[in-house]
Biopython code that builds the backbone (N, CA, C, O; Angstrom):
import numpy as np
from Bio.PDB.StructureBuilder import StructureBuilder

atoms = [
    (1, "UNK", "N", (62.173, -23.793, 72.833)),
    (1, "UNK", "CA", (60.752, -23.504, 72.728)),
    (1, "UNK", "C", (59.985, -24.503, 73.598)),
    (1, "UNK", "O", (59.977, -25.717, 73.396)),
    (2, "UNK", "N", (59.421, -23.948, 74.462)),
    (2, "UNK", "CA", (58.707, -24.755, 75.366)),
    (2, "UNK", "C", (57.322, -25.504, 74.635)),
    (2, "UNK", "O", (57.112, -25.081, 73.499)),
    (3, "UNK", "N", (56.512, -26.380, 75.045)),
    (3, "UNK", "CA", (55.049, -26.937, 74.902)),
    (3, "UNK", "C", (53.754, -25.987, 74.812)),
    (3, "UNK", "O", (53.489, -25.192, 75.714)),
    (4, "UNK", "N", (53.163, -26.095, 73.940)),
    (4, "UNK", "CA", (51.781, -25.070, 74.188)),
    (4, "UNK", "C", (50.801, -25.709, 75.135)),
    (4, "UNK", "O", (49.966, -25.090, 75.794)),
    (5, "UNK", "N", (50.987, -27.001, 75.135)),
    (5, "UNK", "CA", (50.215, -27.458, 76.338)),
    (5, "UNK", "C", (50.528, -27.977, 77.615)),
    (5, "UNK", "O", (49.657, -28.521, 78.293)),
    (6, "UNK", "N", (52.182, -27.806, 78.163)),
    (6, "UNK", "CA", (52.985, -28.142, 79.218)),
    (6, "UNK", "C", (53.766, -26.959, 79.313)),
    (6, "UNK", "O", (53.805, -26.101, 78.431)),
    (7, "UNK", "N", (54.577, -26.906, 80.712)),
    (7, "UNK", "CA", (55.788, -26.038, 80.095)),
    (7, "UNK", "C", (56.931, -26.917, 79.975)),
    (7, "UNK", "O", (58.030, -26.375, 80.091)),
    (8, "UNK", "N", (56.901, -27.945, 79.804)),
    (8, "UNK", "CA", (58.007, -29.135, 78.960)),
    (8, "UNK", "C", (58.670, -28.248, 77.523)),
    (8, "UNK", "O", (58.077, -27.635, 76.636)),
    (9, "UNK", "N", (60.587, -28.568, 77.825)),
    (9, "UNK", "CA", (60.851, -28.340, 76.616)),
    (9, "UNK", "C", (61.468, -29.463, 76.210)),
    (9, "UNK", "O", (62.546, -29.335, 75.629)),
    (10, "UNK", "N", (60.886, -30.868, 76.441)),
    (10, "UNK", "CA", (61.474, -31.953, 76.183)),
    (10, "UNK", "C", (60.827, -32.379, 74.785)),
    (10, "UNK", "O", (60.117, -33.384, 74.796)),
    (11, "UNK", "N", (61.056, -31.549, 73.328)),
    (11, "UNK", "CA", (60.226, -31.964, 72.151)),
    (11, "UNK", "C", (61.490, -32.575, 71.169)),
    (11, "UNK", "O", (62.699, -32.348, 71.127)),
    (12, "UNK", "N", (60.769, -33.276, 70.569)),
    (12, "UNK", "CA", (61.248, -33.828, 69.417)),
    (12, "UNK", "C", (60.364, -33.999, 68.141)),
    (12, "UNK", "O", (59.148, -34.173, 68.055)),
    (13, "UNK", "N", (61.522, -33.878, 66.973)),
    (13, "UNK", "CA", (61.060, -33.921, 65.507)),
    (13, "UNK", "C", (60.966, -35.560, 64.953)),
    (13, "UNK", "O", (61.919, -36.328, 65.086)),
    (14, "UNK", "N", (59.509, -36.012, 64.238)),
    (14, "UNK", "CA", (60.073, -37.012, 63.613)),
    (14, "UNK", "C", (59.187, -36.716, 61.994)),
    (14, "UNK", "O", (58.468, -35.827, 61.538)),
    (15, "UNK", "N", (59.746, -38.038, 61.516)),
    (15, "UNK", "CA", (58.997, -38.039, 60.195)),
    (15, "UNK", "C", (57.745, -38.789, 60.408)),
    (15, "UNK", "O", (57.506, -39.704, 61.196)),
    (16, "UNK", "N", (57.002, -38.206, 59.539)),
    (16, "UNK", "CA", (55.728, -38.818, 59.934)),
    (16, "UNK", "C", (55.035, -39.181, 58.026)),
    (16, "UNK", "O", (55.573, -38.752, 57.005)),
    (17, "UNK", "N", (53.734, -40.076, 58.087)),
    (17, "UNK", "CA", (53.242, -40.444, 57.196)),
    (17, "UNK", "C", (51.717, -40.022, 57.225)),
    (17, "UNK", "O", (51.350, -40.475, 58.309)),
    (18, "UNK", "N", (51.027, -39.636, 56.856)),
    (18, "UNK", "CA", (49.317, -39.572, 57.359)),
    (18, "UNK", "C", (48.625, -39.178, 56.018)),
    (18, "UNK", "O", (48.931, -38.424, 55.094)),
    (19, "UNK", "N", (47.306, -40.197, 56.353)),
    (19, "UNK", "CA", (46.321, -39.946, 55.366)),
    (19, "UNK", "C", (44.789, -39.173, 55.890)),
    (19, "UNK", "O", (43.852, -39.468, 56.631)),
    (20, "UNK", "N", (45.046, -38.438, 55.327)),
    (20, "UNK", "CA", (43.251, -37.734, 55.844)),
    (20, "UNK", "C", (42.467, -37.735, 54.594)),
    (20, "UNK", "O", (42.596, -37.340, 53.436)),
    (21, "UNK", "N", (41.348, -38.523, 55.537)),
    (21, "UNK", "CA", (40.126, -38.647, 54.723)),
    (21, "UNK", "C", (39.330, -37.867, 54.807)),
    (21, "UNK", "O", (39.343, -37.211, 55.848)),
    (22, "UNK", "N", (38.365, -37.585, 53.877)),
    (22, "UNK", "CA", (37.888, -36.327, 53.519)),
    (22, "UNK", "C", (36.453, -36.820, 52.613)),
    (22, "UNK", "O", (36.468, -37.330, 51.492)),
    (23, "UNK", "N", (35.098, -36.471, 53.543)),
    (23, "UNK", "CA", (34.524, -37.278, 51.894)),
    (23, "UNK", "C", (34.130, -36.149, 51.055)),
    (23, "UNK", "O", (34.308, -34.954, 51.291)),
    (24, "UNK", "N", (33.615, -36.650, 50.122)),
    (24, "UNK", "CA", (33.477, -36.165, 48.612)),
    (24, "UNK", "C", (34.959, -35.669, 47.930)),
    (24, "UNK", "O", (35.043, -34.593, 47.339)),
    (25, "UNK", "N", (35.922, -36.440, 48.063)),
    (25, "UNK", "CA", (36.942, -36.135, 47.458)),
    (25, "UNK", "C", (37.163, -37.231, 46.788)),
    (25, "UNK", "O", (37.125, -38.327, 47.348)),
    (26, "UNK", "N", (37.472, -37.064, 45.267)),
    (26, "UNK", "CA", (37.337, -38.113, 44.239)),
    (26, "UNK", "C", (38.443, -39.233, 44.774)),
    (26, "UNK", "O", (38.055, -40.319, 45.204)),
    (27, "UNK", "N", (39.486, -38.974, 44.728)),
    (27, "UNK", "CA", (40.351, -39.532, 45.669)),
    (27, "UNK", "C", (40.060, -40.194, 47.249)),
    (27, "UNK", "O", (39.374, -39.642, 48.110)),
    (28, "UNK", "N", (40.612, -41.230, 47.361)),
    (28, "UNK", "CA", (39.864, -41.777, 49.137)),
    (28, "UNK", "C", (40.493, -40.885, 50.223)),
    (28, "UNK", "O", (39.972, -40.371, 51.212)),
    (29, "UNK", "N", (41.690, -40.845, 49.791)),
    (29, "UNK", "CA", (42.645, -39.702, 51.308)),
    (29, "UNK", "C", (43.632, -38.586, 50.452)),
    (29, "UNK", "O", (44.080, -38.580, 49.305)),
    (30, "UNK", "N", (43.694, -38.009, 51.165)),
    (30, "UNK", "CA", (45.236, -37.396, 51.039)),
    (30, "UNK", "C", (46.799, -37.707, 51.864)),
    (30, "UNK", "O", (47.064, -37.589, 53.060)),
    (31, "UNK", "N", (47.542, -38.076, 50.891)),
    (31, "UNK", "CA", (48.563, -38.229, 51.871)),
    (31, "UNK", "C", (49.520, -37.238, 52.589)),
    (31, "UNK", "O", (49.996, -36.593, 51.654)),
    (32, "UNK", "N", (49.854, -36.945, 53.306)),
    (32, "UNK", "CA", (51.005, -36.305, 53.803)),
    (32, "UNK", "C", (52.147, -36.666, 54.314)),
    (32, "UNK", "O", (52.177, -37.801, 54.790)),
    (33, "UNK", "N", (53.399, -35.839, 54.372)),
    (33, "UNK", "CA", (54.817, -36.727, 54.819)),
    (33, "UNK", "C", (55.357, -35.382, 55.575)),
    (33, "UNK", "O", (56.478, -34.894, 55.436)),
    (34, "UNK", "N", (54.402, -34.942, 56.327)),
    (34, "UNK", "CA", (54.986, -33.466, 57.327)),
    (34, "UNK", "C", (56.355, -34.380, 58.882)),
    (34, "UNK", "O", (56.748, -35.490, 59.241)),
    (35, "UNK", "N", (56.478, -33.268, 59.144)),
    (35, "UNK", "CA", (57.272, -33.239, 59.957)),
    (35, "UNK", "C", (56.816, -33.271, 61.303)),
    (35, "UNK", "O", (56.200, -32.246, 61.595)),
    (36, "UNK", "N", (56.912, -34.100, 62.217)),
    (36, "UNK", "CA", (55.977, -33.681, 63.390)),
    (36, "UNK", "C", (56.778, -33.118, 64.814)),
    (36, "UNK", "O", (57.912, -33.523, 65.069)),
    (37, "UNK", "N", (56.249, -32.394, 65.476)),
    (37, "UNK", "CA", (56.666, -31.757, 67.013)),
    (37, "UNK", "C", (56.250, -32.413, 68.110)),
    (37, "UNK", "O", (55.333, -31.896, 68.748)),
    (38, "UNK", "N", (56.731, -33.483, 68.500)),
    (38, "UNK", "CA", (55.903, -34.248, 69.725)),
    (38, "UNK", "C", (56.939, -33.855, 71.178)),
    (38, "UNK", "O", (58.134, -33.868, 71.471)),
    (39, "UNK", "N", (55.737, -33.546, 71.760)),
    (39, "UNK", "CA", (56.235, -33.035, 73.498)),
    (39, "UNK", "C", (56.285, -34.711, 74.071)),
    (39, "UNK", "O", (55.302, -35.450, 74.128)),
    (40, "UNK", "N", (57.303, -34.973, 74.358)),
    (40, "UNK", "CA", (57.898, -36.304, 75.243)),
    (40, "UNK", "C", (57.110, -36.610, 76.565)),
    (40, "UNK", "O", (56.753, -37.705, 77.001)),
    (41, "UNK", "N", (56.953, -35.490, 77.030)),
    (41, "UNK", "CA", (56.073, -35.628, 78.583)),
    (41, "UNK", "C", (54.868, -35.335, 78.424)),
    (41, "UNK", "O", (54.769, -35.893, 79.517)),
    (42, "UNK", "N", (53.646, -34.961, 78.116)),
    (42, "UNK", "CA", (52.214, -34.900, 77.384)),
    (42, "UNK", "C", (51.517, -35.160, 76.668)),
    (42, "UNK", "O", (50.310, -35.134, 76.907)),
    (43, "UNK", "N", (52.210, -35.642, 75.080)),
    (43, "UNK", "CA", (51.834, -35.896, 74.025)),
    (43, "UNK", "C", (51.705, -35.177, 72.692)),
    (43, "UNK", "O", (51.532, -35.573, 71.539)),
    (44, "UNK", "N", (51.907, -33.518, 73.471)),
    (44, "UNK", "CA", (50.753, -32.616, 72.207)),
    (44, "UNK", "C", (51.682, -33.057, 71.027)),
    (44, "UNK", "O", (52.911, -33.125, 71.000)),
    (45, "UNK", "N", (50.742, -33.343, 70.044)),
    (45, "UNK", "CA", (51.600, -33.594, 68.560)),
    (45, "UNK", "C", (50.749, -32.163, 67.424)),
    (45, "UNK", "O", (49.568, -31.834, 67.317)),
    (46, "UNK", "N", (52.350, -31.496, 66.580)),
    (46, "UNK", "CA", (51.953, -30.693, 65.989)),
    (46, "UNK", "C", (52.482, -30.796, 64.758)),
    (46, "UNK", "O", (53.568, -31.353, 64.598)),
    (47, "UNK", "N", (51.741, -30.242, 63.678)),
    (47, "UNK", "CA", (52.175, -30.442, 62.467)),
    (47, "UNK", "C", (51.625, -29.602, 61.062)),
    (47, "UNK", "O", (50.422, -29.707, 60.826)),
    (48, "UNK", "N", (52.260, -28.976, 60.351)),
    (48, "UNK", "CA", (51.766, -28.203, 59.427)),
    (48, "UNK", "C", (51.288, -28.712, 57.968)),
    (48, "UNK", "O", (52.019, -29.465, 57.325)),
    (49, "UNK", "N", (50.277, -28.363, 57.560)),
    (49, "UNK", "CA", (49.953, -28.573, 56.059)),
    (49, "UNK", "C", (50.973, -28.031, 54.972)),
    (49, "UNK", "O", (51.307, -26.852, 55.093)),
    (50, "UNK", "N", (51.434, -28.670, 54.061)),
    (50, "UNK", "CA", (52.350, -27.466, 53.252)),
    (50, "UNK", "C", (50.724, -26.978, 52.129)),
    (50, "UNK", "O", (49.784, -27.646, 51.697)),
    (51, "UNK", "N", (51.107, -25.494, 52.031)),
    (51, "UNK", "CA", (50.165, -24.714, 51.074)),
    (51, "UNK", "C", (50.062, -25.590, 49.891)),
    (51, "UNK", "O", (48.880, -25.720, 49.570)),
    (52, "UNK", "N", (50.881, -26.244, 49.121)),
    (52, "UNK", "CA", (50.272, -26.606, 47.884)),
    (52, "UNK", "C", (48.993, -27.824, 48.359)),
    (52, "UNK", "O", (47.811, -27.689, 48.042)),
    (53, "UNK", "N", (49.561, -29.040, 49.204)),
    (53, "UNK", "CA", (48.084, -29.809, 49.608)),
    (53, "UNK", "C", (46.994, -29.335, 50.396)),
    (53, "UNK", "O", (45.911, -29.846, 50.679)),
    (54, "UNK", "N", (47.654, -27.969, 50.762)),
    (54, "UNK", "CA", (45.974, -27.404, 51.452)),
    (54, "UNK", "C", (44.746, -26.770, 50.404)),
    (54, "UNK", "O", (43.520, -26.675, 50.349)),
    (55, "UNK", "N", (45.503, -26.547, 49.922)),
    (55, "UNK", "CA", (44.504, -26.224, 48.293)),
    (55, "UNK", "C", (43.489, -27.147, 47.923)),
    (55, "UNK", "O", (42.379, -26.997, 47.412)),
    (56, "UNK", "N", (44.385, -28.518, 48.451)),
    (56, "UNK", "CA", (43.261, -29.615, 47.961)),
    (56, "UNK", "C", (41.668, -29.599, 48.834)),
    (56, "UNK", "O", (40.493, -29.654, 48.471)),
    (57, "UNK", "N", (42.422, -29.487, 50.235)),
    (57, "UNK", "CA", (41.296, -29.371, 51.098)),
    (57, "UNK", "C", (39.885, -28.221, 50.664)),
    (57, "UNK", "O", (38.706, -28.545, 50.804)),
    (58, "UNK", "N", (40.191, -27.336, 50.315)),
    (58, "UNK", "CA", (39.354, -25.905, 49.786)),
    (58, "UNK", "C", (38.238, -26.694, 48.925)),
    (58, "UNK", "O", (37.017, -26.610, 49.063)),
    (59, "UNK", "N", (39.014, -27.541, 47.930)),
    (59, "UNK", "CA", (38.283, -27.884, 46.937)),
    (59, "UNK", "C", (36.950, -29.295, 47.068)),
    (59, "UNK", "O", (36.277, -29.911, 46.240)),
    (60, "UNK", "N", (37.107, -29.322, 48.844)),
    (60, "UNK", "CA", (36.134, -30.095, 49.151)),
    (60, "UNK", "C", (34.578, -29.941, 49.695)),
    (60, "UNK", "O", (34.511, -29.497, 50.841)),
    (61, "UNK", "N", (33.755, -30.136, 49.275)),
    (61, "UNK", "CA", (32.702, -30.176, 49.865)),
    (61, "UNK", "C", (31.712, -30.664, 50.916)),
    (61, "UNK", "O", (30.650, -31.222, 50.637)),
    (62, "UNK", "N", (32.199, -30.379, 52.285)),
    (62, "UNK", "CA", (31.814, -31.152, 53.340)),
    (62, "UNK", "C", (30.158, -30.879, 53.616)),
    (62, "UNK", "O", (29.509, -31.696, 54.270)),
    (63, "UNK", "N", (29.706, -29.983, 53.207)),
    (63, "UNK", "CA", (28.205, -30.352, 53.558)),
    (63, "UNK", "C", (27.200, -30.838, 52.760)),
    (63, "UNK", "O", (25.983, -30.875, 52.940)),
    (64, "UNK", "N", (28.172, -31.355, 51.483)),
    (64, "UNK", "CA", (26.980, -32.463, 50.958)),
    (64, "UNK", "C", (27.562, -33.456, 51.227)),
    (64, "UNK", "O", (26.957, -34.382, 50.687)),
    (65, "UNK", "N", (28.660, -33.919, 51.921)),
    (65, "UNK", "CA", (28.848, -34.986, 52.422)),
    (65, "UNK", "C", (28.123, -35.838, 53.537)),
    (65, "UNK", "O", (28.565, -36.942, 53.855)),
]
sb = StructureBuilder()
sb.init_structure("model")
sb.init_model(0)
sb.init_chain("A")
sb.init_seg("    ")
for serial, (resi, resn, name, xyz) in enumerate(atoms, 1):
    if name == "N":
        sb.init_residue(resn, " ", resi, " ")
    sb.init_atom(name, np.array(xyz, "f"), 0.0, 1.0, " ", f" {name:<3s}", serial, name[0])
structure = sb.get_structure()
């Protein structure tokens, strides 16, 4: 599978850690432990939400933030 933003098929998987902040969420971040797709020659980094923590996101209110 080639790059969506090169035609590099030089990608690799790693583990990754990330917190997204979000305000008005009672909580300060959310964490995540996705899997990431990084293209070696460009950078593009890709990565999916799993459905159960995207739920959390829904339940936020960004424009009274």
């Amino acid at each position: 599978m080639s790059c969506k933003r090169c035609p590099s098929e030089n990608q690799k998987r790693f583990s990754a850690e990330i917190a997204i902040h979000l305000p008005g969420m009672s909580t300060p971040h959310i964490f995540l432990f996705p899997m990431l797709l990084v293209c070696l020659d460009c950078g593009l980094t890709e990565f999916s939400i799993p459905e159960t923590e995207l739920r959390r996101f829904t339940k936020v209110d960004l424009a009274s933030a």
